[in-house]
MARRO-734460 format. One record per residue: x negated, y negated, z negated of N, C-alpha, C in turn. Coordinates in pm, whole numbers, plus 50000, padded with zeros to 5 digits. Each point is the difference from the previous one (the first is absolute). Example, Ala and Ser with C-alpha at 12.3 -4.5 7.8 and 13.67 -1.06 7.14 Angstrom:
48681_50569_49220_50089_49881_50000_49910_49880_50000
50035_49895_50072_49918_49881_49994_50077_49891_49927
END
This chain:
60973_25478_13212_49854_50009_49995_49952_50144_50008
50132_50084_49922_49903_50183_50017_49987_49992_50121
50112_50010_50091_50064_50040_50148_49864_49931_50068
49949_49879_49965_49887_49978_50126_49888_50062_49997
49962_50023_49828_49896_50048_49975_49977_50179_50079
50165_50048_49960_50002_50113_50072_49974_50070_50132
50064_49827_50052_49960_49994_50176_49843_50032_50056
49925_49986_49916_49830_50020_49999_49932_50098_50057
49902_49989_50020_49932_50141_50042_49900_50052_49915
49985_49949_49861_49904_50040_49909_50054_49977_49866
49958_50018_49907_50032_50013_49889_49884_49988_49904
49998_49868_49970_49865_49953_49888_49962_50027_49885
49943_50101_49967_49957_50037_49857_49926_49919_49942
50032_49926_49900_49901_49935_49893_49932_50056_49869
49912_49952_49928_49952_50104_49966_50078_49970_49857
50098_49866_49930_50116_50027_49921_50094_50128_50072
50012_49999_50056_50107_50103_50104_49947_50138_49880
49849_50019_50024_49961_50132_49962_49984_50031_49903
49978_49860_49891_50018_49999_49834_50121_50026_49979
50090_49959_50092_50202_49999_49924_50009_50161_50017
49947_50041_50100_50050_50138_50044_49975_50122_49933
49837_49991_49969_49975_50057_49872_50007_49995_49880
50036_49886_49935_50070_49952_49906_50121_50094_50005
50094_49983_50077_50080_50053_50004_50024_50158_50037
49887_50030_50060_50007_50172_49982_49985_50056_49870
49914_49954_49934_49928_49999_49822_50108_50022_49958
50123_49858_49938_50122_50021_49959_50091_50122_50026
49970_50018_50153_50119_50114_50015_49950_50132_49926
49808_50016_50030_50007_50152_49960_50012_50001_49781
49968_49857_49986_50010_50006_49843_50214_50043_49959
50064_49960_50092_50117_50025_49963_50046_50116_50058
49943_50088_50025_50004_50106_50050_49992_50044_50139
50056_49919_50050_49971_50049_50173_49876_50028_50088
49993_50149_50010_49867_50041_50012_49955_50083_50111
50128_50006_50150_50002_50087_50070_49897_49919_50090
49957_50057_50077_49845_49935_50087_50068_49954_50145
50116_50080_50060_50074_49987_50029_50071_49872_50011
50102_49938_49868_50061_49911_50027_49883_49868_49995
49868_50005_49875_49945_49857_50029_49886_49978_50103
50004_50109_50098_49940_50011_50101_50087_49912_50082
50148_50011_49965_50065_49980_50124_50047_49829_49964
49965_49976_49904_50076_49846_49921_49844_49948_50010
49918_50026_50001_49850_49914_50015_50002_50009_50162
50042_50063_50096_50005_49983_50123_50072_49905_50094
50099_49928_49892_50146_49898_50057_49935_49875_49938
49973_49881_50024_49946_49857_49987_50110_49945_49939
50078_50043_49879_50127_49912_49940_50015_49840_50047
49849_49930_49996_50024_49845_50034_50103_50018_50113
50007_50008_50093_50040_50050_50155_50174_49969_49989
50006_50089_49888_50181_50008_49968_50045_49897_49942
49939_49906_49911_50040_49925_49923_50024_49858_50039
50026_49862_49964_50035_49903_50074_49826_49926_49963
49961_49938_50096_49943_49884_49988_49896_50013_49905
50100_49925_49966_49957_49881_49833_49961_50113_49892
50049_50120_50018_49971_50063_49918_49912_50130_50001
49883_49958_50067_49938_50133_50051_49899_49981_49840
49980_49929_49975_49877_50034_49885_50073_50060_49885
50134_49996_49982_50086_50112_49933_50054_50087_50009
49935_50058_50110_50095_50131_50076_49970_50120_49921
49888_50019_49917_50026_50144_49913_49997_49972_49836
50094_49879_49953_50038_49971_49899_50103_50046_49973
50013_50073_49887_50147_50084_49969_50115_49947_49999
50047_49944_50097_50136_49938_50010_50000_50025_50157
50191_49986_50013_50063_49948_50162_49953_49874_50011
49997_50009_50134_50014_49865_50096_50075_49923_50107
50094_49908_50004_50086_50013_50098_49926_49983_50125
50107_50056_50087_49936_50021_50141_50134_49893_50128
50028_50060_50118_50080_49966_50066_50147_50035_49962
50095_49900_50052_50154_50067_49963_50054_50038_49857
49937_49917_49928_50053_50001_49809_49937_50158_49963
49933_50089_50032_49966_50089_50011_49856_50012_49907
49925_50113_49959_49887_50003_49927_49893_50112_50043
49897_49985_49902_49914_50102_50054_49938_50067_49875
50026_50128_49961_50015_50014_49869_49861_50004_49921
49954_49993_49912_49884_49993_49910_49934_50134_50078
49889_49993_49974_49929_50085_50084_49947_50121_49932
50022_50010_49847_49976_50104_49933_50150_50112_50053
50092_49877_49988_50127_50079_49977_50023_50069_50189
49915_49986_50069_49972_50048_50169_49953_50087_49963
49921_49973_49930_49885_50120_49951_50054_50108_49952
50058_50040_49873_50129_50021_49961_50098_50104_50049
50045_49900_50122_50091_50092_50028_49967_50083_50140
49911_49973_50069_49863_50047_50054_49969_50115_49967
49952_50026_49882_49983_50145_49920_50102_50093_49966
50116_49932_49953_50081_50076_49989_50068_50072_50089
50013_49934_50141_50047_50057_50094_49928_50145_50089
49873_49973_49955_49923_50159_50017_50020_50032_50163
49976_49893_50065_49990_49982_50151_49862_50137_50021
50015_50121_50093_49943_50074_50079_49959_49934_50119
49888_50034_50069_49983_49990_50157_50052_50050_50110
50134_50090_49985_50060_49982_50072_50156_49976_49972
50019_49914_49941_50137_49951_49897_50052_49886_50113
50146_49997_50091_50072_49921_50019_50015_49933_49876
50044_49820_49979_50028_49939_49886_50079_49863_50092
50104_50004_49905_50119_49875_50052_49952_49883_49908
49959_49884_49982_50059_49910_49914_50065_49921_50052
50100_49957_49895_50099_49922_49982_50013_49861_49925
49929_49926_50081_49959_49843_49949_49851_49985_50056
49970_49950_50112_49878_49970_50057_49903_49900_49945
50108_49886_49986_49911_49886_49943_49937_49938_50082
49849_49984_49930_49888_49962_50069_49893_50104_50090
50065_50148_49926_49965_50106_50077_49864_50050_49918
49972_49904_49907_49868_50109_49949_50017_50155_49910
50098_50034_49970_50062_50130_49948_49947_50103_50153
50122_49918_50076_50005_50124_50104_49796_49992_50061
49935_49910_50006_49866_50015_50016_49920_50108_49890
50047_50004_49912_49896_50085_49907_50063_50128_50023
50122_50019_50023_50035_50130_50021_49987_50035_50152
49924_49912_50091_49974_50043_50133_49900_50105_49968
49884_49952_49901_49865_50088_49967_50066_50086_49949
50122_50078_49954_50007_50128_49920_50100_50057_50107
50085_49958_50097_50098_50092_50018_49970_50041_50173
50084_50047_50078_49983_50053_50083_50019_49899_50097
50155_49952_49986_50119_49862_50039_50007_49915_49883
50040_49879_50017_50090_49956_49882_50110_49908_50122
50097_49986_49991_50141_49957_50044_50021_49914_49865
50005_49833_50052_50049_49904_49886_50126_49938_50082
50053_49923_49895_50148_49949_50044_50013_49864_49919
50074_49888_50058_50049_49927_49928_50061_49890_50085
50085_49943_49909_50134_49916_50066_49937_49913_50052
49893_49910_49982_49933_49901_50033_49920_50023_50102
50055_49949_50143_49884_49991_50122_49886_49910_49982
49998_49931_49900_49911_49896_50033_49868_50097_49909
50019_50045_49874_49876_50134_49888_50001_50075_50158
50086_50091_50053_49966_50113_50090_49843_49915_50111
50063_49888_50060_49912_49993_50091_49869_49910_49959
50022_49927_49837_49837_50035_49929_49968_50103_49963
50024_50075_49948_49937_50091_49962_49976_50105_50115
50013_49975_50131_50010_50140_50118_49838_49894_50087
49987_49841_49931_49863_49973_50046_49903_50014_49966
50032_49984_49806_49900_50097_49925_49923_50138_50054
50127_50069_49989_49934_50152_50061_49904_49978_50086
50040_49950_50145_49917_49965_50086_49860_49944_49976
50019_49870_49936_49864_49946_49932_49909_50109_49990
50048_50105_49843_49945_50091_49928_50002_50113_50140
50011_50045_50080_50015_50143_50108_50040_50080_49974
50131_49981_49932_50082_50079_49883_50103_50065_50140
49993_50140_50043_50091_50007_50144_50133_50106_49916
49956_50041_49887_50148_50128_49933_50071_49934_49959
50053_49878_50013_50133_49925_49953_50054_49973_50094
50136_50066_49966_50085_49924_50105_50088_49903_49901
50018_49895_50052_50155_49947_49876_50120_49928_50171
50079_49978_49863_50146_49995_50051_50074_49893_49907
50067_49881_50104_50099_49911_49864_50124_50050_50059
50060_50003_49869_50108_50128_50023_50054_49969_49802
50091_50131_50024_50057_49986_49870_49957_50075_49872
49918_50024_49923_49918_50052_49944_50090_50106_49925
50127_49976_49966_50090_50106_49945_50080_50127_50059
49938_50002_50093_50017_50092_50131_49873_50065_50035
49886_49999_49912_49894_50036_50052_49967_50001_50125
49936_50125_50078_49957_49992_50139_50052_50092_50048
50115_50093_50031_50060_50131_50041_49919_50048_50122
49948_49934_50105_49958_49997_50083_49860_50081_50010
49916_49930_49909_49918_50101_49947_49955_50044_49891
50121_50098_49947_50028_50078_49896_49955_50132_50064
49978_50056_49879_49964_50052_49856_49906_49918_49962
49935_49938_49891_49896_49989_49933_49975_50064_49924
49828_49992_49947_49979_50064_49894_49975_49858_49840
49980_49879_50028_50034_49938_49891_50056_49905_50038
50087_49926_49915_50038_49855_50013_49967_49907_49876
49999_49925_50056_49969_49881_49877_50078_49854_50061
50090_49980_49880_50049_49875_49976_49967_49872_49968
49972_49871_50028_49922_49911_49930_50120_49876_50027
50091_49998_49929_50138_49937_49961_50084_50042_49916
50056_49982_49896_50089_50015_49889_50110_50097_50086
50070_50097_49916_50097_50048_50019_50086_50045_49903
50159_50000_49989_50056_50051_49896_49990_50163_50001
50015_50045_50099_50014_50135_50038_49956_50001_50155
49871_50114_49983_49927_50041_50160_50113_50012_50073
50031_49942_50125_50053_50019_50071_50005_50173_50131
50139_50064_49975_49963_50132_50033_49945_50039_50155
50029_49889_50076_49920_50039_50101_49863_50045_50005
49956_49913_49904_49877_50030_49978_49970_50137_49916
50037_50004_49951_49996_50167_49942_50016_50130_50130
50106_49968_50099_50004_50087_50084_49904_49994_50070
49896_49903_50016_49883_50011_50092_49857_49998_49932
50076_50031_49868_49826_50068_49924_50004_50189_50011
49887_50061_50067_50000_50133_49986_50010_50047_49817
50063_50124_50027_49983_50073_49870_49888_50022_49954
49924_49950_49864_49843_49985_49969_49962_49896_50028
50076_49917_50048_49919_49845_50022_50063_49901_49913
49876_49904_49977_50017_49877_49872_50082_49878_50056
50094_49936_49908_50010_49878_50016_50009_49939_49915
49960_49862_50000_49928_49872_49908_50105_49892_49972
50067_49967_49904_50034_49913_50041_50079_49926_49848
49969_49794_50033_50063_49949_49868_50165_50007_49999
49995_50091_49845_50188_50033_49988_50029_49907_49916
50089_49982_50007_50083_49892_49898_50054_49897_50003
50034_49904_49957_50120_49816_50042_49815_49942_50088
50105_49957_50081_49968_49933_50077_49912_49879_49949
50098_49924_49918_49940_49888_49960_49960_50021_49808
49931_50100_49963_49913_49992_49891_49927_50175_50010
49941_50012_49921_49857_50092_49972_50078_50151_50089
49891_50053_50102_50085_50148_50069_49910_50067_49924
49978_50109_50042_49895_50146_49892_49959_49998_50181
49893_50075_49997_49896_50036_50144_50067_50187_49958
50003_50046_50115_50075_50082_49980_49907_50134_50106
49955_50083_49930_49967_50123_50125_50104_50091_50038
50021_50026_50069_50131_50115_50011_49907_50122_50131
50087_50107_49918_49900_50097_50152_50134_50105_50043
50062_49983_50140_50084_50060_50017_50016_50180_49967
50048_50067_49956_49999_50132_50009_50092_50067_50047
50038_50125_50034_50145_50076_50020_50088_49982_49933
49968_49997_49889_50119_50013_49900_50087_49781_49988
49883_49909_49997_50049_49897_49993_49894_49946_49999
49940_49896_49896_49901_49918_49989_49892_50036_49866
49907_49966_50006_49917_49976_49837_49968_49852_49985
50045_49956_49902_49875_49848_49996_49998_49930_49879
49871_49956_49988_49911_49979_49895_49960_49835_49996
50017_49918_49916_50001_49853_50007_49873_49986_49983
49951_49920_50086_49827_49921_49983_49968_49878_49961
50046_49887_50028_50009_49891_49879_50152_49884_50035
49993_49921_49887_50107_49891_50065_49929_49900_50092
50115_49954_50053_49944_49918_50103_50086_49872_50066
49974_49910_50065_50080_49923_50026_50000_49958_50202
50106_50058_50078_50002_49988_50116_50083_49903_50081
49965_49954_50079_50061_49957_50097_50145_50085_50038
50171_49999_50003_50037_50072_50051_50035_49999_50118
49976_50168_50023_50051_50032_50142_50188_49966_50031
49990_49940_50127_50142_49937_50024_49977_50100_50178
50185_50015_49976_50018_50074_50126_50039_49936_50110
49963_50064_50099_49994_49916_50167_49847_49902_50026
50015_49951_50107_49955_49965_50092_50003_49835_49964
49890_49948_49983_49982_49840_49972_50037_49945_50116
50100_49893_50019_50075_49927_50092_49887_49906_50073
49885_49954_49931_49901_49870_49990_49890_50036_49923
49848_49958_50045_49884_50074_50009_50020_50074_50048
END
């Protein structure tokens, strides 16, 4: 049902649409998030859009939602979240690593220069690459591919962000974050609570500072056989 809706040439604002949205900007700046910047750029993306169906009148209720391919779409504070933390510039290359439904890599279209998304699943890549379209979203490129390999291709970045469980960042991905640039991402077992994790590469090694617990989808390596 996203995928047709996506197929569209318009995008219907209701005027619940505009109560949820501000509703939900309110929340973010009461919990601190206050850059003009990021809820410029999260009031600009139509969350219904990403979400399935049935569940558009809950799309900025603080919880995930499943989406295509056993896959989710994470609470929208916690987009929000990690959104800010990543401290996306206007002219910031940014990799993510877990596409989804693609509304991440949409809000960070409004902050970054590029964003380059990835994920094992052809069937999220080519919803979420109609989304864009829908929205006239043209700075994304994505790729289904192996997300633990990042994008070498077009490396250096200046942030990455993860949106899949990991035990340990995978180092490719470290080699294709520039020195001074952030990456995001849930650390910890796979299957119970990771920590959200900032890390900012430096010369010497890494810095990073935990932002809340969290519970992810994990990232699995290679290339989905089906979807």
């Amino acid at each position: 049902m996203a995928s047709e809706e996506a197929a569209g040439a318009k995008v219907v604002e209701t005027e619940a649409d505009r109560v949820a949205v501000a509703d939900f900007l309110l929340r973010l700046r009461q919990e601190g998030i206050t850059d003009r910047r990021v809820l410029s750029a999260i009031e600009a993306v139509p969350r219904r859009l990403f979400v399935p169906h049935e569940a558009r009148d809950t799309a900025y209720l603080e919880r995930a939602l499943p989406i295509e391919c056993g896959q989710t779409i994470s609470a929208p504070g916690l987009v929000a979240l990690m959104t800010a933390a990543l401290d996306v510039g206007p002219n910031d290359l940014v990799l993510e690593i877990g596409t989804g439904s693609g509304y991440q890599a949409a809000i960070l279209s409004h902050l970054a220069k590029h964003v380059y998304t990835v994920d094992r699943f052809r069937t999220l890549v080519e919803s979420a690459e109609l989304r864009f379209k829908t929205l006239r979203i043209t700075n994304i490129t994505a790729l289904a591919g192996d997300g633990t390999l990042g994008w070498p291709a077009n490396a250096t970045f200046d942030r990455i962000i993860l949106t899949a469980a990991t035990e340990k960042v995978p180092e490719a991905l470290f080699d294709q974050l520039r020195v001074g640039g952030v990456l995001i991402a849930p650390i910890g077992p796979i299957d119970g609570v990771q920590v959200l994790t900032r890390i900012v590469k430096t010369r010497e090694g890494t810095e990073e500072s935990a932002l809340a617990d969290v519970r992810f989808v994990p990232m699995i390596p290679g290339k989905a056989a089906r979807l």
